[in-house]
N, CA, C and O atoms as a printed pandas DataFrame, in Angstrom:
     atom_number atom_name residue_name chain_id  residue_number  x_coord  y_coord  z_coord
0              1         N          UNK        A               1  -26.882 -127.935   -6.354
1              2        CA          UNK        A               1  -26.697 -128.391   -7.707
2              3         C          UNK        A               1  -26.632 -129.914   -7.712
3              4         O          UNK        A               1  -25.870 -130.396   -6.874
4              5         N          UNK        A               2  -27.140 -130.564   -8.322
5              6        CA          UNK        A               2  -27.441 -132.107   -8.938
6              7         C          UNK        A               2  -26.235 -132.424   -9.057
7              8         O          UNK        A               2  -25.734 -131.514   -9.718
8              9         N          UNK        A               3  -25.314 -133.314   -8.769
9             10        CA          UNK        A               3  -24.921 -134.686   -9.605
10            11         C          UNK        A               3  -25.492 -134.753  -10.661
11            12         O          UNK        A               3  -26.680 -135.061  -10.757
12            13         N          UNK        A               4  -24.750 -134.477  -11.618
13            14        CA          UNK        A               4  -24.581 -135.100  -13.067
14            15         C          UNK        A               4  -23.683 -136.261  -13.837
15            16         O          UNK        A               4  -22.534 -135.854  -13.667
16            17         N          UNK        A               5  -23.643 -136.879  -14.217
17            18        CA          UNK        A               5  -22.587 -137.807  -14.837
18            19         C          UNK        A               5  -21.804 -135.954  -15.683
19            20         O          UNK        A               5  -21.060 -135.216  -15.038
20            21         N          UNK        A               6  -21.970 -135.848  -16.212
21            22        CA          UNK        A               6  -20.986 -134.055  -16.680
22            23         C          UNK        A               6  -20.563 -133.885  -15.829
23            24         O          UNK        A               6  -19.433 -134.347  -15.983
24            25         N          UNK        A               7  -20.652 -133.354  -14.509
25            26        CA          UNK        A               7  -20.321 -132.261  -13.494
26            27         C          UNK        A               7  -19.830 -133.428  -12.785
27            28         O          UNK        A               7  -19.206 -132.851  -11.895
28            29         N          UNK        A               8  -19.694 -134.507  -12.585
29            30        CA          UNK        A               8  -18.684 -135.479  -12.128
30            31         C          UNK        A               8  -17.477 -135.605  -13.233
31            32         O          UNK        A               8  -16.384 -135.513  -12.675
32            33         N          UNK        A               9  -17.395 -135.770  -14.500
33            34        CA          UNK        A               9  -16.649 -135.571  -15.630
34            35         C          UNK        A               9  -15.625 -134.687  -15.492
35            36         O          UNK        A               9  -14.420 -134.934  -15.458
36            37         N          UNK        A              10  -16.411 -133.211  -15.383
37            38        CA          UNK        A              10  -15.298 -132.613  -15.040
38            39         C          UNK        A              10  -14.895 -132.076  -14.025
39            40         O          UNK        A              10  -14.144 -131.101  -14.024
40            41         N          UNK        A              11  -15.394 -132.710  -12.901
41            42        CA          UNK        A              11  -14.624 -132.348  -11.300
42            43         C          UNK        A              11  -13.096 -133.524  -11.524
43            44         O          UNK        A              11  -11.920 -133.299  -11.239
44            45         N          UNK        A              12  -13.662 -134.634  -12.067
45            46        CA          UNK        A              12  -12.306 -135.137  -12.561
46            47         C          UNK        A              12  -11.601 -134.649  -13.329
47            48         O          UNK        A              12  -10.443 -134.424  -12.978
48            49         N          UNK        A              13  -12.045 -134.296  -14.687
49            50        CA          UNK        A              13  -11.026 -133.500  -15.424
50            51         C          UNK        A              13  -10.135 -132.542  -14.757
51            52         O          UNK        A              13   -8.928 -132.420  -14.966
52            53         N          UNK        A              14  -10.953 -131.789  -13.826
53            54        CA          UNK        A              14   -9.756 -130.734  -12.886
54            55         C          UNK        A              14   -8.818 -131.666  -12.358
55            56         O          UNK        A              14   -7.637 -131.379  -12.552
56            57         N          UNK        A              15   -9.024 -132.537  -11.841
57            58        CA          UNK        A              15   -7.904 -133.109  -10.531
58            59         C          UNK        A              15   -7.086 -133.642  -11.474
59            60         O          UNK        A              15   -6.037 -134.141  -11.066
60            61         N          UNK        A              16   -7.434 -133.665  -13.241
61            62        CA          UNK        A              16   -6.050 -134.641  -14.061
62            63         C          UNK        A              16   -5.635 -133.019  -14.693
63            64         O          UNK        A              16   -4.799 -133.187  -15.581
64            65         N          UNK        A              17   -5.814 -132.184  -14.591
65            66        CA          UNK        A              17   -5.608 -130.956  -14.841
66            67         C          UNK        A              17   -4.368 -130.266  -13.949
67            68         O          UNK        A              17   -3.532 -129.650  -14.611
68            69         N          UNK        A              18   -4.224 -130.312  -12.794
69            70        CA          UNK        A              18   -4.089 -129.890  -11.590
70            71         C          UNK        A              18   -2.321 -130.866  -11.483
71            72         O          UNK        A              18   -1.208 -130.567  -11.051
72            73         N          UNK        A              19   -2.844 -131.921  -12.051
73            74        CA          UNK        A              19   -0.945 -132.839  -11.829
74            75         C          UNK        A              19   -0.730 -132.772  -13.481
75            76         O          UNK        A              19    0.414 -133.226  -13.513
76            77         N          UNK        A              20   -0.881 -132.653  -14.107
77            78        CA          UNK        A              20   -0.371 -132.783  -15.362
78            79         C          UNK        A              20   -0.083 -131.658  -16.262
79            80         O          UNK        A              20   -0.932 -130.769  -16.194
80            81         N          UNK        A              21    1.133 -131.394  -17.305
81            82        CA          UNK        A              21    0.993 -129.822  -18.243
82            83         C          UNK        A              21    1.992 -129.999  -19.182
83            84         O          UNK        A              21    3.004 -130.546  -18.743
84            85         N          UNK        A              22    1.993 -129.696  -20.333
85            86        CA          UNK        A              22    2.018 -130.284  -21.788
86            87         C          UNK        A              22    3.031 -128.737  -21.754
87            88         O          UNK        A              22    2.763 -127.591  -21.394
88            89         N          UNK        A              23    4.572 -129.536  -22.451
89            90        CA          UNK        A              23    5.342 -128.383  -22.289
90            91         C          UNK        A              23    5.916 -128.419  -23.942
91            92         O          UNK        A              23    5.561 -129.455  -24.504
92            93         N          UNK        A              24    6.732 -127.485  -24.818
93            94        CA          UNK        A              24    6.957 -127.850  -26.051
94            95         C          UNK        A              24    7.506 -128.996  -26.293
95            96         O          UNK        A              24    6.984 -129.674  -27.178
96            97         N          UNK        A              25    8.602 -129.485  -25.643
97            98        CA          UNK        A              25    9.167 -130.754  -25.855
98            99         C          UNK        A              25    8.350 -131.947  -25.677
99           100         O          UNK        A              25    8.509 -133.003  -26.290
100          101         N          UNK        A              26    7.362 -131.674  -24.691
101          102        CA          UNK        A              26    6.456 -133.001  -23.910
102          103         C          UNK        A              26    4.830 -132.526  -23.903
103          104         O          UNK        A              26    4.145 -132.567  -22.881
104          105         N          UNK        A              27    4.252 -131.996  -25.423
105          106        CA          UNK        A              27    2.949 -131.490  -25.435
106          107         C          UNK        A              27    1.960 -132.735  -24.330
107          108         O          UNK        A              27    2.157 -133.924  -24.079
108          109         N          UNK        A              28    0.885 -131.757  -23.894
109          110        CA          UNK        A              28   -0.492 -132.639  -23.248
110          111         C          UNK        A              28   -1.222 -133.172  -24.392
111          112         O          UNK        A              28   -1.680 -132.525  -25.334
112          113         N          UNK        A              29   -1.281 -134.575  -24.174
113          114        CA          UNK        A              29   -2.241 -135.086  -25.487
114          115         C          UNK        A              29   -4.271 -135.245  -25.376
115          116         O          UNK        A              29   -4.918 -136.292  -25.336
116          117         N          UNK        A              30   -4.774 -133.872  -25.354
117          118        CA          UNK        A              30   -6.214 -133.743  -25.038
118          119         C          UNK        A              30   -6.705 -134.582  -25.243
119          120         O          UNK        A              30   -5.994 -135.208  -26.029
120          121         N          UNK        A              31   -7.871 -135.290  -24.974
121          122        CA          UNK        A              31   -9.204 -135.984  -25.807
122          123         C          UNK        A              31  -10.501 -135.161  -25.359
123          124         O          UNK        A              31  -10.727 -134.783  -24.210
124          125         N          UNK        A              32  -11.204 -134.981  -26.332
125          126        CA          UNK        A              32  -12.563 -134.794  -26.047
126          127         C          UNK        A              32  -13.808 -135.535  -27.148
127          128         O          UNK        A              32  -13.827 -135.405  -28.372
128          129         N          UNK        A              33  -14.783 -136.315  -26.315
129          130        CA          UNK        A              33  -15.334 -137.046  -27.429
130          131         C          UNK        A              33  -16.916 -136.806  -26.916
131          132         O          UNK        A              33  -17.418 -136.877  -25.794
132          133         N          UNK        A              34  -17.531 -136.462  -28.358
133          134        CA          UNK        A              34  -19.191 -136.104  -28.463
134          135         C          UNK        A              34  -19.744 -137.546  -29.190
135          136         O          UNK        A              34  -19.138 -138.411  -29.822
136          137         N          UNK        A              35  -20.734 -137.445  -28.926
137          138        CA          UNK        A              35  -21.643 -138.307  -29.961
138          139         C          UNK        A              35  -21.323 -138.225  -31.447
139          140         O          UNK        A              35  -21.341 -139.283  -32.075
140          141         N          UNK        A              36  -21.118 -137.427  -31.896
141          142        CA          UNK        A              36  -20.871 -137.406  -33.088
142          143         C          UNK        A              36  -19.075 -137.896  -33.363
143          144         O          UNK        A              36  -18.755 -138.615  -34.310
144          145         N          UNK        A              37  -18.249 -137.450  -32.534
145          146        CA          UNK        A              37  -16.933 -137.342  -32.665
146          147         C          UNK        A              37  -16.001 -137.083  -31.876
147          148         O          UNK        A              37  -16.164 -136.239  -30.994
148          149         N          UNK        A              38  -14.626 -137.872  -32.052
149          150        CA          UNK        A              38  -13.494 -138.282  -31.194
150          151         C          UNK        A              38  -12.580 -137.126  -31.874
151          152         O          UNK        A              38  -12.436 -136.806  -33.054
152          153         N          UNK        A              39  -11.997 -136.603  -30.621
153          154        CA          UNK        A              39  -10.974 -134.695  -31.030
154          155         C          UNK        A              39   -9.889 -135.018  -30.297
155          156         O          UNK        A              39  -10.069 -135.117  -29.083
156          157         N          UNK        A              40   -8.553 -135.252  -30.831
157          158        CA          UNK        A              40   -7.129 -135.026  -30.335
158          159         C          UNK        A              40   -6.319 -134.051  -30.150
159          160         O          UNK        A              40   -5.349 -134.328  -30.854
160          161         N          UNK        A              41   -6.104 -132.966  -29.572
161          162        CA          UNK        A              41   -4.857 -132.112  -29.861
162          163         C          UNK        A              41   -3.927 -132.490  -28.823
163          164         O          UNK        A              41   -4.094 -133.152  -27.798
164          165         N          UNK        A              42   -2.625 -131.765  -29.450
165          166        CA          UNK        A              42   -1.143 -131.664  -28.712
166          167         C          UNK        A              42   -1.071 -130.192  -28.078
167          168         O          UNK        A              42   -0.814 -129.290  -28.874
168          169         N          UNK        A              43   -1.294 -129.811  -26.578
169          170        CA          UNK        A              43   -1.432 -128.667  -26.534
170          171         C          UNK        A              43    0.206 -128.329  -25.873
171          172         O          UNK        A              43    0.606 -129.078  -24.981
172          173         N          UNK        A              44    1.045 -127.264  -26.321
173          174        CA          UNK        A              44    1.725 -126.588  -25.491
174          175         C          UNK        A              44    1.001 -125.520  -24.351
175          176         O          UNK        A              44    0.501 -124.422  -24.593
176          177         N          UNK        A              45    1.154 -126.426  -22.634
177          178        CA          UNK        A              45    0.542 -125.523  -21.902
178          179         C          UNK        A              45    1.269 -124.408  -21.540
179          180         O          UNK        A              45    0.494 -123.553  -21.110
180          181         N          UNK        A              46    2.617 -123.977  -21.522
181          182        CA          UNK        A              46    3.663 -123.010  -21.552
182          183         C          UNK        A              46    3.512 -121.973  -22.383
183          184         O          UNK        A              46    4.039 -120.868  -22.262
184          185         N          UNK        A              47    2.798 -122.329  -23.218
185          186        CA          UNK        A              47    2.363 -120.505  -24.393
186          187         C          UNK        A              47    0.982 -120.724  -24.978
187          188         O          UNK        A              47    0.368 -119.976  -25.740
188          189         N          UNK        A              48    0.478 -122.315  -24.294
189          190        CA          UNK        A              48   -0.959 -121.990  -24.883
190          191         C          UNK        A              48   -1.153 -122.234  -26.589
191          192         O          UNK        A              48   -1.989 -121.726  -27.336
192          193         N          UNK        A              49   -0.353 -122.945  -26.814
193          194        CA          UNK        A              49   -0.353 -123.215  -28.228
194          195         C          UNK        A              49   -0.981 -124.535  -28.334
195          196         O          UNK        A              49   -0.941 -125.356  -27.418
196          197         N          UNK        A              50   -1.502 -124.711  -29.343
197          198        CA          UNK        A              50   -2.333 -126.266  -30.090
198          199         C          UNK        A              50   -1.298 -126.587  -31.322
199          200         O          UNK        A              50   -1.359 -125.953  -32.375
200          201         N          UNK        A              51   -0.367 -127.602  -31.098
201          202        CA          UNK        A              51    0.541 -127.826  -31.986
202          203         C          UNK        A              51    0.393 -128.839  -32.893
203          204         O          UNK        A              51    1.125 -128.941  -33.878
204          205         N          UNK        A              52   -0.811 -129.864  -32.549
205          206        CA          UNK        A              52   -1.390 -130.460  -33.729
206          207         C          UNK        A              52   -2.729 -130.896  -33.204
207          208         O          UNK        A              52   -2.986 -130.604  -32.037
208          209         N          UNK        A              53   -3.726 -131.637  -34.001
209          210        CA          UNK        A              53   -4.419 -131.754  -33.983
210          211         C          UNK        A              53   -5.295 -132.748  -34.793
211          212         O          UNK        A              53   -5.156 -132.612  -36.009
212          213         N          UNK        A              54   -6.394 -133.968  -34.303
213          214        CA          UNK        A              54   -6.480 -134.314  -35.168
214          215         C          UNK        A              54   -8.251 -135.189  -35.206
215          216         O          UNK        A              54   -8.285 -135.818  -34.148
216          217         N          UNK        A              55   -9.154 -135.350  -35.721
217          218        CA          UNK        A              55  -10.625 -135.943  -35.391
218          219         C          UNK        A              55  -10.984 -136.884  -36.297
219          220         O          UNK        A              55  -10.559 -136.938  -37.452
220          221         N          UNK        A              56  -11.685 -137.556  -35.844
221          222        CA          UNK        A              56  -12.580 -138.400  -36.375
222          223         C          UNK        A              56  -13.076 -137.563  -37.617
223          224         O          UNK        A              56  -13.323 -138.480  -38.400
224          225         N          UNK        A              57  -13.352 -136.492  -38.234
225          226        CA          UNK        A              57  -13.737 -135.893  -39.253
226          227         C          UNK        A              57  -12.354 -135.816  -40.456
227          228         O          UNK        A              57  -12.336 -135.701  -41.682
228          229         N          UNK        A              58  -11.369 -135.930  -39.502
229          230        CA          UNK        A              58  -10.038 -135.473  -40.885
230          231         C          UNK        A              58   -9.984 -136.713  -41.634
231          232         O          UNK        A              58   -9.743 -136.782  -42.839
232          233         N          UNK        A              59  -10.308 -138.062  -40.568
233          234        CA          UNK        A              59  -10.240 -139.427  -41.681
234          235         C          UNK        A              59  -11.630 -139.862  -41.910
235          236         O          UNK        A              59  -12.034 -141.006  -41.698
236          237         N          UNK        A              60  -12.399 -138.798  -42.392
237          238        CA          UNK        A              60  -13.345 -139.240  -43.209
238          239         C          UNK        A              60  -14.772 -139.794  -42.669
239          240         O          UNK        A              60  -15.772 -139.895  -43.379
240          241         N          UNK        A              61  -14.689 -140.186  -41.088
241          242        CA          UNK        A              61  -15.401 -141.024  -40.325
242          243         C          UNK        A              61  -16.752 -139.607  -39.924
243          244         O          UNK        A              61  -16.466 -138.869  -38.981
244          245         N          UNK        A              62  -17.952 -139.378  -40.589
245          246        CA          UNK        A              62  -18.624 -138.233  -40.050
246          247         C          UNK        A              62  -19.521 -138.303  -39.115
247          248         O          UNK        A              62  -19.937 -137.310  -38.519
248          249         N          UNK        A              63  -20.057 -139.957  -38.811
249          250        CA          UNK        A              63  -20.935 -140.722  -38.108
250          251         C          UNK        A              63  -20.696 -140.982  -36.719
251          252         O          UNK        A              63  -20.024 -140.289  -35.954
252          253         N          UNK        A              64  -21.352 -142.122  -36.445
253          254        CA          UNK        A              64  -21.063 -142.511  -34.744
254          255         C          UNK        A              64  -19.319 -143.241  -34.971
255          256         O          UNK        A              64  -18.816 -143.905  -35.877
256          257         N          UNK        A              65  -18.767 -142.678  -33.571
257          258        CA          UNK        A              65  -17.045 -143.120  -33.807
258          259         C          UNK        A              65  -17.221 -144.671  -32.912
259          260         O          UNK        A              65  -17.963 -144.790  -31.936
260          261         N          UNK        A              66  -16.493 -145.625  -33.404
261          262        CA          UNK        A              66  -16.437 -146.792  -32.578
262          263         C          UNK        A              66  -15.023 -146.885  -32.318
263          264         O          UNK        A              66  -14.342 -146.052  -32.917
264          265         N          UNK        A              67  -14.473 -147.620  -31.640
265          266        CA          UNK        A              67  -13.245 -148.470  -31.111
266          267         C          UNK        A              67  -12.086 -147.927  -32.370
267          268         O          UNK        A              67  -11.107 -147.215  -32.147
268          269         N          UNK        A              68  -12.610 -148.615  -34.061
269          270        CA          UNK        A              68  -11.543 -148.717  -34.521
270          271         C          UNK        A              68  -10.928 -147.119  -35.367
271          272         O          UNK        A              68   -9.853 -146.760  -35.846
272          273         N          UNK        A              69  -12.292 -146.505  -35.200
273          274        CA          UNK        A              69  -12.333 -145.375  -35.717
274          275         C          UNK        A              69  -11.035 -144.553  -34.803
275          276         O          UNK        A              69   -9.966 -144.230  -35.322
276          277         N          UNK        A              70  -11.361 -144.329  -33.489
277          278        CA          UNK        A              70  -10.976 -143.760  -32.570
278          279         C          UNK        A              70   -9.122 -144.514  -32.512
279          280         O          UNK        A              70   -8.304 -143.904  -31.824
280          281         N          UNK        A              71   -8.798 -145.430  -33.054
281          282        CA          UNK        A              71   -7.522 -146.064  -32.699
282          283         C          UNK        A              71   -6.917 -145.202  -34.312
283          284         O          UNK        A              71   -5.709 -144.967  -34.268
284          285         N          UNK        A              72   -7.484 -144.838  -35.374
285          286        CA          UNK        A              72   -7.175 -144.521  -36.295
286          287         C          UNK        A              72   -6.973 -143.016  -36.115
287          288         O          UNK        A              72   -6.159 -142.436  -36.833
288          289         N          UNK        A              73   -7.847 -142.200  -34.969
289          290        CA          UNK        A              73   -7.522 -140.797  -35.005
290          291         C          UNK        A              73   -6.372 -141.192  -33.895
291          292         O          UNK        A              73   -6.056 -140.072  -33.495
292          293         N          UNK        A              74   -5.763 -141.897  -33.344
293          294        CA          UNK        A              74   -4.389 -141.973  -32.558
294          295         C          UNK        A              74   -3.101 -142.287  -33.774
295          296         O          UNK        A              74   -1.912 -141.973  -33.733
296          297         N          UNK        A              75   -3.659 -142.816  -34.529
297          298        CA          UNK        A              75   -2.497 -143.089  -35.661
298          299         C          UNK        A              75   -2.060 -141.614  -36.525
299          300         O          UNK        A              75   -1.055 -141.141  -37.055
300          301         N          UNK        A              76   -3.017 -141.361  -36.372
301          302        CA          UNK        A              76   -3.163 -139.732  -37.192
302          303         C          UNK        A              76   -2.391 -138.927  -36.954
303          304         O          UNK        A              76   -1.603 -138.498  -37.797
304          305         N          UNK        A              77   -2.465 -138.322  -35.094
305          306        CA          UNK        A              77   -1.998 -137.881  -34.023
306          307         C          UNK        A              77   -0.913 -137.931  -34.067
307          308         O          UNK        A              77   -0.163 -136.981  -34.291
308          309         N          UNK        A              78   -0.547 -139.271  -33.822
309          310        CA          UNK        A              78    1.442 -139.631  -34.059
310          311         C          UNK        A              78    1.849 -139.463  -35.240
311          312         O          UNK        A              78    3.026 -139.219  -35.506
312          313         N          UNK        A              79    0.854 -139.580  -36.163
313          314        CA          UNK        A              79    1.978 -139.337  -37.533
314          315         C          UNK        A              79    2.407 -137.494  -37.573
315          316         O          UNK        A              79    3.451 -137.082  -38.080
316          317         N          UNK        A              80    1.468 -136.690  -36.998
317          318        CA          UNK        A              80    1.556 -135.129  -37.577
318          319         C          UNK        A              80    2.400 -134.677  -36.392
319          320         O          UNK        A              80    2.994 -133.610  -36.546
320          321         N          UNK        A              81    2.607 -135.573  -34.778
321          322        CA          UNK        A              81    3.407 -135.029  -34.032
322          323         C          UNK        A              81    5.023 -135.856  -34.384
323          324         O          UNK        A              81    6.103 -135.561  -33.872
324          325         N          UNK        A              82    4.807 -136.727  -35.203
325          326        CA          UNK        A              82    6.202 -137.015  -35.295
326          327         C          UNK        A              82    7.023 -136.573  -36.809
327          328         O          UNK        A              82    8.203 -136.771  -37.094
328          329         N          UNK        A              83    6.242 -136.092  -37.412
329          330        CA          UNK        A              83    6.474 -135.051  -38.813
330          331         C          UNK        A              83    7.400 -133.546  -37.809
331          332         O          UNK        A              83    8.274 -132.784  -38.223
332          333         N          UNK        A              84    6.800 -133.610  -36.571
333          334        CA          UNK        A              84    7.214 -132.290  -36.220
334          335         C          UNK        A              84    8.308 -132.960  -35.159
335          336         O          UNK        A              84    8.724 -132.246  -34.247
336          337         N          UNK        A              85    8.613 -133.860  -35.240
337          338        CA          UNK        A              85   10.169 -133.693  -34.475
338          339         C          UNK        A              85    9.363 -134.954  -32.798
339          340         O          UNK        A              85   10.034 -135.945  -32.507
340          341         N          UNK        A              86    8.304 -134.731  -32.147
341          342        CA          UNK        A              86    8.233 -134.959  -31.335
342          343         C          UNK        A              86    7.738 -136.604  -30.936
343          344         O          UNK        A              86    6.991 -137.210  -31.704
344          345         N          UNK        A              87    8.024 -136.960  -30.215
345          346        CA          UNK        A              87    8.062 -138.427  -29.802
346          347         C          UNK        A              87    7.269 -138.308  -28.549
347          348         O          UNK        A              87    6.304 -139.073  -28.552
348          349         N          UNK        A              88    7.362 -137.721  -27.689
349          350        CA          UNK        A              88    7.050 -138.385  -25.442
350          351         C          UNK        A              88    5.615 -137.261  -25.448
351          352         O          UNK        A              88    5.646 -136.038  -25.584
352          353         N          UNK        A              89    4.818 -137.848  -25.320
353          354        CA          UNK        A              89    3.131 -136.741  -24.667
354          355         C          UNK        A              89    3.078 -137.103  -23.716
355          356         O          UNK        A              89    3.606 -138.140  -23.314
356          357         N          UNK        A              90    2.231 -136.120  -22.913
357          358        CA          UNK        A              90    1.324 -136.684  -21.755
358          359         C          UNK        A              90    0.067 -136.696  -22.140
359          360         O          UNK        A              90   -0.655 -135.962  -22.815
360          361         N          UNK        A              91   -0.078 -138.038  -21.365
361          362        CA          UNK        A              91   -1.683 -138.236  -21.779
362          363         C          UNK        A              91   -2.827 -137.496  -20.595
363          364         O          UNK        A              91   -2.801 -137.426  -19.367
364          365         N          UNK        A              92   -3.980 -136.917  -21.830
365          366        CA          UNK        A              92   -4.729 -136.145  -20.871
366          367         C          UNK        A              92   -5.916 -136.951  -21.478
367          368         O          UNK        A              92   -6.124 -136.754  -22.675
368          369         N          UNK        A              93   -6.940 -138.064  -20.649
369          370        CA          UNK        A              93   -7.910 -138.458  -21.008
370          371         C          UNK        A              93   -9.291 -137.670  -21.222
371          372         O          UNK        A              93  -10.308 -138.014  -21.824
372          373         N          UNK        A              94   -8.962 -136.433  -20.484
373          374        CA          UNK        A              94  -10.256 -135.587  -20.040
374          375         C          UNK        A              94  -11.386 -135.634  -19.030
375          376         O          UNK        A              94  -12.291 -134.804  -18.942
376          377         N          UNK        A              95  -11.199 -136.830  -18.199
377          378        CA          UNK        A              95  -12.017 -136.771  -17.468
378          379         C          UNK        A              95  -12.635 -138.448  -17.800
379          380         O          UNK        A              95  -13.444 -138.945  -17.017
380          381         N          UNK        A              96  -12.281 -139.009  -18.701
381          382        CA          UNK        A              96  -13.109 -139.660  -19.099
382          383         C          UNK        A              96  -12.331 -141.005  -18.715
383          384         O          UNK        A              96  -11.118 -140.988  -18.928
384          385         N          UNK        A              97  -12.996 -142.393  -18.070
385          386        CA          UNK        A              97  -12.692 -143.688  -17.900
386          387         C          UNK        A              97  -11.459 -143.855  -19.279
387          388         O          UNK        A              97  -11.376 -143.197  -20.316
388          389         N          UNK        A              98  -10.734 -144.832  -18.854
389          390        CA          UNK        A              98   -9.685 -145.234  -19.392
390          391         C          UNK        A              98  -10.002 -146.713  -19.899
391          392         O          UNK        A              98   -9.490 -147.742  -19.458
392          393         N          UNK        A              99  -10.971 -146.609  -20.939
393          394        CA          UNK        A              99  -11.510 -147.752  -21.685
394          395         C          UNK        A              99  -12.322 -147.716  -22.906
395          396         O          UNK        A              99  -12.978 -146.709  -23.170
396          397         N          UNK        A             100  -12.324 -148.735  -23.660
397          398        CA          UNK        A             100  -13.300 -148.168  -24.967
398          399         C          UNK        A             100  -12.518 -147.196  -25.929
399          400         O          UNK        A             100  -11.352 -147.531  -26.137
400          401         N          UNK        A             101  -12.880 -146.250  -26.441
401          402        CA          UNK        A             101  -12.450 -145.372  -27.682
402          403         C          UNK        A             101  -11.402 -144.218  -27.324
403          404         O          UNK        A             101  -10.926 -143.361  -28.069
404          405         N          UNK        A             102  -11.157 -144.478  -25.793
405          406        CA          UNK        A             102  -10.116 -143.446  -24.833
406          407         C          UNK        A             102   -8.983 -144.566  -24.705
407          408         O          UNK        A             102   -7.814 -144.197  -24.591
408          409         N          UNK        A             103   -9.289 -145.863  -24.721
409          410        CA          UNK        A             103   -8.138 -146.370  -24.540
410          411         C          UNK        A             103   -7.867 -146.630  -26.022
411          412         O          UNK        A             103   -6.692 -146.355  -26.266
412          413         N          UNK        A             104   -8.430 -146.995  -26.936
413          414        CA          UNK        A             104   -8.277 -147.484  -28.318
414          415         C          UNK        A             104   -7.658 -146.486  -28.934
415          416         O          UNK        A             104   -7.181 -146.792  -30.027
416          417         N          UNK        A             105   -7.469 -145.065  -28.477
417          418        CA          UNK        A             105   -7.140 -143.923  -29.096
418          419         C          UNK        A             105   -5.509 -144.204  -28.294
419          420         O          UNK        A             105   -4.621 -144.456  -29.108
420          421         N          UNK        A             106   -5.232 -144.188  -27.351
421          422        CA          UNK        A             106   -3.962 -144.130  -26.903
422          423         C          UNK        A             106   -3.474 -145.540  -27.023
423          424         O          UNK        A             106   -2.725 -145.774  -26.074
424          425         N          UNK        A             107   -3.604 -146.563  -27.811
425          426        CA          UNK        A             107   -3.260 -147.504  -28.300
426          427         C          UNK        A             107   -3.047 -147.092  -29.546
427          428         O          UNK        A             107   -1.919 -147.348  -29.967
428          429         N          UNK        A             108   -3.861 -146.462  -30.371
429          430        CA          UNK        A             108   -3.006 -146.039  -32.133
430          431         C          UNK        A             108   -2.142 -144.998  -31.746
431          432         O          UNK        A             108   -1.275 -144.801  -32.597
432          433         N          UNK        A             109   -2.079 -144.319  -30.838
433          434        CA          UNK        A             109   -1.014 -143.258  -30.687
434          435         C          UNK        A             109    0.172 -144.153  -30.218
435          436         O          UNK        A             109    1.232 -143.552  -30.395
436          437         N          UNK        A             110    0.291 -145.010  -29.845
437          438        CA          UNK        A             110    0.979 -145.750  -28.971
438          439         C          UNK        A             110    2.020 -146.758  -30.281
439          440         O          UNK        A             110    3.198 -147.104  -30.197
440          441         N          UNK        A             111    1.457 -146.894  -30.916
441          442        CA          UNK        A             111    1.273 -147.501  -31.837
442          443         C          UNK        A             111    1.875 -147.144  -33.331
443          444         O          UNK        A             111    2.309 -147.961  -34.143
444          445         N          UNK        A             112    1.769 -145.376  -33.522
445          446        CA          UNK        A             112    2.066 -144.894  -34.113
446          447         C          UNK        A             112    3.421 -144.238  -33.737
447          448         O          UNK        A             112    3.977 -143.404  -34.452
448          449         N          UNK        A             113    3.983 -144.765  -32.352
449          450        CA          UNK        A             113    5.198 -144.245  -32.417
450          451         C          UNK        A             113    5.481 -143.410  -30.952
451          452         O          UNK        A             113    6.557 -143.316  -30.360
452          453         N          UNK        A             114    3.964 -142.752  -30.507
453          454        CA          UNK        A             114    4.116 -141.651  -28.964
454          455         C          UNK        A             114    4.738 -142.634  -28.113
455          456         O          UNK        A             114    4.719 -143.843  -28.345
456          457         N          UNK        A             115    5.536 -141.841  -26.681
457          458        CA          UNK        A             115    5.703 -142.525  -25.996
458          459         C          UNK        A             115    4.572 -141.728  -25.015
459          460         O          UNK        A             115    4.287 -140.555  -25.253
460          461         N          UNK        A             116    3.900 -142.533  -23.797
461          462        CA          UNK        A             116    3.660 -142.223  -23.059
462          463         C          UNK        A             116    2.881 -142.757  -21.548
463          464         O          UNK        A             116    2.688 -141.953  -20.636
């Protein structure tokens, strides 16, 4: 099987998979981002629950996501996890470099109040 930039993606995603797990008090904070769009949830990994959630589509943005777009679905994020009581995530980048619209996203979460 080929080397892919994907199949390198998520051989990393496993190994941030593998040390990290999103518990009710301390949800995992997902990212997953397409061409079209930047996706946040708060997952409880202890029952498997998605306790919030939040995209580039809920604020309106339906196009290509840039920098400021992506810092605005982190503002989002913190506002609906701190409506529910919670403050401390772990951050789960997905696999993906820690720069650009992955870091700009955990800067409005950051921003909006998460600790992490």
């Amino acid at each position: 099987m080929p080397i892919t930039k994907e199949s390198k993606r998520l051989r990393i995603k496993l190994g941030i998979r593998r040390k990290i797990s999103g518990t009710a008090s301390r949800p995992r904070l997902a990212v997953f981002k397409s061409n079209k769009g930047i996706y946040v949830q708060a997952i409880d990994d202890t029952t498997g629950n998605t306790l919030a959630f939040s995209s580039s589509k809920d604020i309106g943005e339906g196009g290509k996501v840039n920098v400021t777009v992506a810092k605005a679905v982190g503002a989002k994020i913190a506002e609906k996890l701190k409506g529910k009581g919670l403050e401390t995530v772990v951050f789960d980048r997905g696999g993906y470099p820690y720069h650009g619209k992955i870091k700009s996203l955990a800067e409005g979460a950051r921003e909006g109040g998460l600790q992490f």
